[in-house]
matplotlib code that plots the C-alpha trace (Angstrom):
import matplotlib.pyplot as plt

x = [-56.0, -52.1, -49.7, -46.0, -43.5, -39.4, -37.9, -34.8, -33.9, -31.8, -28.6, -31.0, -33.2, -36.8, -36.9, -37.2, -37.2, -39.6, -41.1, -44.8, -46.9, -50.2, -52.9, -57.0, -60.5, -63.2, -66.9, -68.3, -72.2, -74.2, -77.0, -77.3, -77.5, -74.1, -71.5, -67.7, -64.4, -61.9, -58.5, -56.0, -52.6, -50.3, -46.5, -45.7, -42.5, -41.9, -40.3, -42.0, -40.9, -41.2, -40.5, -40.1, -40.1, -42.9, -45.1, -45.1, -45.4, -45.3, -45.0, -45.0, -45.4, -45.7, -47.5, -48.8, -50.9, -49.5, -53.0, -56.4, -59.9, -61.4, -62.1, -60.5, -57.8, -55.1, -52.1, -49.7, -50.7, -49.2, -49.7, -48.4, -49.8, -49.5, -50.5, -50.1, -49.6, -50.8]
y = [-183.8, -184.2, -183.0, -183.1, -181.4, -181.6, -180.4, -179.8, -180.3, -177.5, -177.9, -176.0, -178.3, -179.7, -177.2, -177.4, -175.7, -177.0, -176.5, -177.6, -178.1, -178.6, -180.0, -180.2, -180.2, -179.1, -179.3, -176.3, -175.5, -178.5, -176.1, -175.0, -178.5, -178.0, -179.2, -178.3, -178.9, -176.3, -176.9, -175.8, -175.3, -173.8, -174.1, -172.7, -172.2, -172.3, -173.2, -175.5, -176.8, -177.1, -175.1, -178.1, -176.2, -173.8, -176.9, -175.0, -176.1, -173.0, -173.3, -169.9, -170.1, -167.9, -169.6, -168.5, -169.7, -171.8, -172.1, -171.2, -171.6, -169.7, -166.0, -163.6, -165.8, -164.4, -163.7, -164.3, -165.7, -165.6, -168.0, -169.3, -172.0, -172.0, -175.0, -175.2, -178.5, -179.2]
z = [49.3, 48.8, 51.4, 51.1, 53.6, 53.7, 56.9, 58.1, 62.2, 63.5, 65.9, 68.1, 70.5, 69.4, 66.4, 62.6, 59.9, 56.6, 53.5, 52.7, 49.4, 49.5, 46.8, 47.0, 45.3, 46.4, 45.0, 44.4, 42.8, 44.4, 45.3, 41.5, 40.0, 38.4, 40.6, 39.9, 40.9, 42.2, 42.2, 44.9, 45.4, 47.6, 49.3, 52.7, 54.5, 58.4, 61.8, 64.5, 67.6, 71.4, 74.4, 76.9, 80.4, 79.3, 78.3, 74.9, 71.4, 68.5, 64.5, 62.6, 59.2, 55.3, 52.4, 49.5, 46.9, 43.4, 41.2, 42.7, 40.4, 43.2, 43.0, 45.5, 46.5, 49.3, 47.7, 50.3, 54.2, 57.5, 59.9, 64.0, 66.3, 70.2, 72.0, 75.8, 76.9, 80.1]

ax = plt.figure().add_subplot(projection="3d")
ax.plot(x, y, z, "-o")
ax.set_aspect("equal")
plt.show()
């Protein structure tokens, strides 16, 4: 798996904006004596950061995919992440 990410830190405290692209394989078929590989791809753009006096952490975030060999592939995702730090 390859993961690449540019951000960018805002004027605004413990925040950033970035952009992410992601590449994988997975096998697939081991139970049918025919393994094969599926390629992945996707990109994804969002904000992280931190809420210091709330003991928060967040990162919201839109990706979609860039080549799938799977079927039924989601066309476009959203995505957030709140972590409570205690």
């Amino acid at each position: 798996m390859l993961h690449h990410t540019l951000a960018w830190r805002r004027a605004a405290p413990a925040q950033e904006l970035y952009l992410s692209l992601d590449y994988g394989e997975m096998r697939d078929g081991a139970d049918t004596g025919t393994p094969r590989w599926r390629r992945l791809a996707g990109a994804a753009v969002g904000v992280r950061g931190k809420l210091p006096r709330a003991n928060l952490s967040y990162d919201l975030l839109a990706g979609l995919p860039l080549s799938t060999s799977a079927a039924g592939a989601t066309p476009v995702f959203l995505g957030f992440r709140l972590v409570w730090h205690y």
